[in-house]
C-alpha positions in Angstrom: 151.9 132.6 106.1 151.9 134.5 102.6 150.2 136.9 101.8 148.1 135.1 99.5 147.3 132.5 102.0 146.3 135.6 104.5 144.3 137.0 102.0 142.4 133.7 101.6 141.9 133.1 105.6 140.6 136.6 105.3 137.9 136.4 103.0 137.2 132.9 104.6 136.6 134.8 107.8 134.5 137.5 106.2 132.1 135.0 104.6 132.0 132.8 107.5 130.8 136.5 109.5 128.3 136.9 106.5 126.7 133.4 106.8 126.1 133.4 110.1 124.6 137.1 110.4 122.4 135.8 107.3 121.5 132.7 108.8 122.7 132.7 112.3 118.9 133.2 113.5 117.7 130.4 111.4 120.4 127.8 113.0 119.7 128.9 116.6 116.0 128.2 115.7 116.5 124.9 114.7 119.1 124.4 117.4 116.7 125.4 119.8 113.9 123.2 118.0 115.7 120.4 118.4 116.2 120.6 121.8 112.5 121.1 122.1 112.1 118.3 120.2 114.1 116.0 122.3 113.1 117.4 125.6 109.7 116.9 124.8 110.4 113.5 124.2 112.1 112.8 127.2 109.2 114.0 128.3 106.2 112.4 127.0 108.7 108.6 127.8 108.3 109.8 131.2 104.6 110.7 131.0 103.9 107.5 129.7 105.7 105.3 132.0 104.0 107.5 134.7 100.6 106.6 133.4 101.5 103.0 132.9 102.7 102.6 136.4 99.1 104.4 137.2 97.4 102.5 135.5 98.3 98.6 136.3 98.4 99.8 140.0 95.0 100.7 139.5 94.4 97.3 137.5 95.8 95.2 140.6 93.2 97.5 143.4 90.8 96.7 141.5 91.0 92.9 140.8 89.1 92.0 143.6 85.7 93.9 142.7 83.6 93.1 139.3 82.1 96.7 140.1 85.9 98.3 140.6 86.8 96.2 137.2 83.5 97.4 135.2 84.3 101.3 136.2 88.1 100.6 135.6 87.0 99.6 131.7 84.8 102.5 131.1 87.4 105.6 132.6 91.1 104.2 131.4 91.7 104.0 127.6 94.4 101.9 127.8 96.0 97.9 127.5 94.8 98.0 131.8 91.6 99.5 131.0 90.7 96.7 128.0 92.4 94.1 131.1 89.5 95.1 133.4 86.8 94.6 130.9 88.4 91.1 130.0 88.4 90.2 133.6 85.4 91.7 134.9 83.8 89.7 131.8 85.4 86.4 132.9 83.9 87.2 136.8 80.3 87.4 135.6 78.1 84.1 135.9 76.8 82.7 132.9 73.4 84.3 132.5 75.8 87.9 133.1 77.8 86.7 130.1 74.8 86.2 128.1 73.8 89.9 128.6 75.5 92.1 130.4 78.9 90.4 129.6 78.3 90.7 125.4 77.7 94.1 126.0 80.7 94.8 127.9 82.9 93.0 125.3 81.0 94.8 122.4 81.8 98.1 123.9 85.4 97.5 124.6 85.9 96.6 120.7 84.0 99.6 119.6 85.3 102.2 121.7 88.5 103.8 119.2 89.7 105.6 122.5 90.9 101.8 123.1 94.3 100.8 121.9 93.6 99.6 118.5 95.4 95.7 119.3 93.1 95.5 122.4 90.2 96.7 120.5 90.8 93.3 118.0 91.1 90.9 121.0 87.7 92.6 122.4 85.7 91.9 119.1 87.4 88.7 118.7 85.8 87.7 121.9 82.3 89.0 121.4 82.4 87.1 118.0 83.4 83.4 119.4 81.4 84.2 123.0 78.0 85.4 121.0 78.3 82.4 118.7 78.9 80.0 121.8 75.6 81.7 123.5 73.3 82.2 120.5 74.7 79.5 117.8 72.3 79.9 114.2 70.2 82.6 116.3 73.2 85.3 116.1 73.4 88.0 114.0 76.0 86.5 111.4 76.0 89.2 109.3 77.1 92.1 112.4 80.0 88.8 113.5 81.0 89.2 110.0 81.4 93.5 110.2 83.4 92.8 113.6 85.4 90.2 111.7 85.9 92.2 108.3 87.4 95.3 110.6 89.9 93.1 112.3 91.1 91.5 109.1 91.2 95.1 107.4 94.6 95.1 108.9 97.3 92.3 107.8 99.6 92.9 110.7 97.1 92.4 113.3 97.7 90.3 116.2 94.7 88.5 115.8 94.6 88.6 111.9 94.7 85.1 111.6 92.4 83.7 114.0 89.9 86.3 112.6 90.3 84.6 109.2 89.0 81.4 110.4 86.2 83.0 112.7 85.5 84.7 109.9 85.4 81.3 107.5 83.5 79.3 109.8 80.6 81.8 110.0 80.7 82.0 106.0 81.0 77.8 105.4 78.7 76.3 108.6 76.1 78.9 109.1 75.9 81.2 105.6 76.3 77.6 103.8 79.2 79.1 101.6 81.7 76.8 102.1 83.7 78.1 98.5 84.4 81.2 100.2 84.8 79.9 103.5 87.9 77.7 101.9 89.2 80.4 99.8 89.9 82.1 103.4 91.7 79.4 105.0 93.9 78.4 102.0 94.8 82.1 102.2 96.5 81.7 105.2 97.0 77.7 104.8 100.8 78.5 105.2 101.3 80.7 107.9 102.4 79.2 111.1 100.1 79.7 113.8 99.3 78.3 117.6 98.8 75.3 117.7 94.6 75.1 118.6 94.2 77.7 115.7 96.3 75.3 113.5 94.1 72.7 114.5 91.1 74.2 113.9 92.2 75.5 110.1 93.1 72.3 109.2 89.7 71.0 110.6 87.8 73.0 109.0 89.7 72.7 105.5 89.0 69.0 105.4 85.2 69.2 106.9 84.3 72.1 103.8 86.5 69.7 101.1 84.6 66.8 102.5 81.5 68.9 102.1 82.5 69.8 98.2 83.2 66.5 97.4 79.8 65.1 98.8 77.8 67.6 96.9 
């Protein structure tokens, strides 16, 4: 090695020794955050599984009791906890459902502690089961609300099959068929299951029909 080569190693050396005394506190911070960062991870993947695994074992115990089901709903904010609603809903006679169970499905969808996809399903349910139990004598324009928060969001789930809730209410009972169609041609192209294709195209030709007799 020459000495000019030396000389360069050496100041190499030198600022390498200056960096790290300037900074050297500030990498093993973010070294150490990091680690934190990952750990804690780690962790909260494990947490969650835990609870998980809590949680649908405590789904399955209680399966058997509408009572087990009801508290299940009320004390775990999770998909399991929305799961016992649903079920302790579909366990209720009819004159339950007409009450109690409307309640219990109104509750699920407005409690935000609930998963935000769960909550959707809920209030999709209370819309279709209040309208199948009170027909013209519902409260269209609080079905509409549930409907309008659900279809806030684009990339729901159950975006869709709020639309055309959300359309027949507006054509058949608010008599506005214009804006009921303008919904449904909104999503006229999007592939759906099959019953809510159905129903789309249904109601698209019943509100033209209804256009074209008026």
């Amino acid at each position: 090695m020459d000495l000019m080569t030396e000389a360069q190693e050496e100041l190499r050396q030198e600022r390498a020794k200056h960096y790290f005394k300037k900074y050297g506190p500030y990498v093993a911070i973010i070294i150490a955050l990091l680690l934190v960062v990952v750990g804690g991870k780690q962790a909260w993947h494990a947490y969650n599984h835990h609870q998980d695994v809590k949680n649908t074992t405590a789904l399955l115990n209680a399966s058997d009791s509408l009572e087990d089901l009801l508290v299940l709903s009320q004390n775990i904010h999770a998909p399991q906890g929305v799961m016992a609603g649903l079920i302790a809903f579909t366990r209720m006679d009819e004159t339950q459902q007409k009450t109690d169970g409307l309640q219990l499905l109104n509750d699920l969808y407005t409690n935000k502690k609930n998963p935000s996809l769960w909550r959707d399903y809920a209030g999709l349910l209370y819309v279709r089961h209040t309208l199948a139990t009170q027909g013209h004598d519902a409260d269209t324009e609080a079905l509409l609300s549930v409907l309008d928060n659900i279809t806030k969001d684009a990339d729901s789930a159950f975006y869709s099959a709020a639309v055309i809730e959300h359309a027949s209410i507006t054509g058949i009972l608010n008599n506005d068929t214009k804006n009921a169609l303008n919904m449904l041609q909104s999503i006229e192209n999007k592939e759906l299951p099959v019953h809510l294709t159905n129903k789309r195209d249904d109601l698209i030709l019943y509100f033209n029909s209804l256009d074209k007799a008026s």
